[in-house]
C-alpha positions, -999 to 999 in steps of 0.1 A, spaced: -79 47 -376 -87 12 -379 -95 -6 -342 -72 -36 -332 -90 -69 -339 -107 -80 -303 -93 -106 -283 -115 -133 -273 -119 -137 -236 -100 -162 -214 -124 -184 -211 -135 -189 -246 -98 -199 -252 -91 -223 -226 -98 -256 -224 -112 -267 -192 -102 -293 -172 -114 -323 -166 -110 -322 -125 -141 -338 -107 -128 -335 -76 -122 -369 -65 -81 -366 -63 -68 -397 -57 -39 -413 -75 -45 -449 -86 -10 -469 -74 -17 -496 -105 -24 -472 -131 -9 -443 -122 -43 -427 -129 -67 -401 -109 -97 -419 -102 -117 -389 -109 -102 -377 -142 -79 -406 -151 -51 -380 -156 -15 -389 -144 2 -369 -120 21 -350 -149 -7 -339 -168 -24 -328 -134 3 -307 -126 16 -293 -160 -26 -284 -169 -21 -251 -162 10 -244 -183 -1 -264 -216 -17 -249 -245 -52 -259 -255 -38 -280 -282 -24 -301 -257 -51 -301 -233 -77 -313 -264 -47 -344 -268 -52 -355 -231 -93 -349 -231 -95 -372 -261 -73 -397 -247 -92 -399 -217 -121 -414 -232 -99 -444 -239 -82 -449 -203 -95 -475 -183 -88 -479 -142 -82 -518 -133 -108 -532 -115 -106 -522 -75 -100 -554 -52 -71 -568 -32 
């Protein structure tokens, strides 16, 4: 009998997130200053497909925080 095909493992699937652990919300941009996520793709990360999750890495590289300052 022919074996099943094997599954790659988890972590060669996923896409991993861009967290650096400096989790605060920015109140102009709406952006993490760590990952310069919004508070919607933080919280749905887990659920999306890596499709989705390649969308929001690439985008990142384009998001900018304003400049900090009163």
């Amino acid at each position: 009998m022919a074996e099943p095909p094997a599954q790659p493992t988890y972590a060669a699937r996923r896409v991993m997130s861009p967290c650096k652990s400096i989790c605060i919300m920015d109140a102009k941009s709406n952006l993490c200053i760590g990952c310069k996520r919004t508070i919607d793709e933080i919280a749905r990360w887990p659920m999306m497909d890596d499709d989705e999750r390649r969308k929001i890495v690439d985008a990142l590289k384009t998001r900018k925080l304003p400049p900090s300052g009163p």
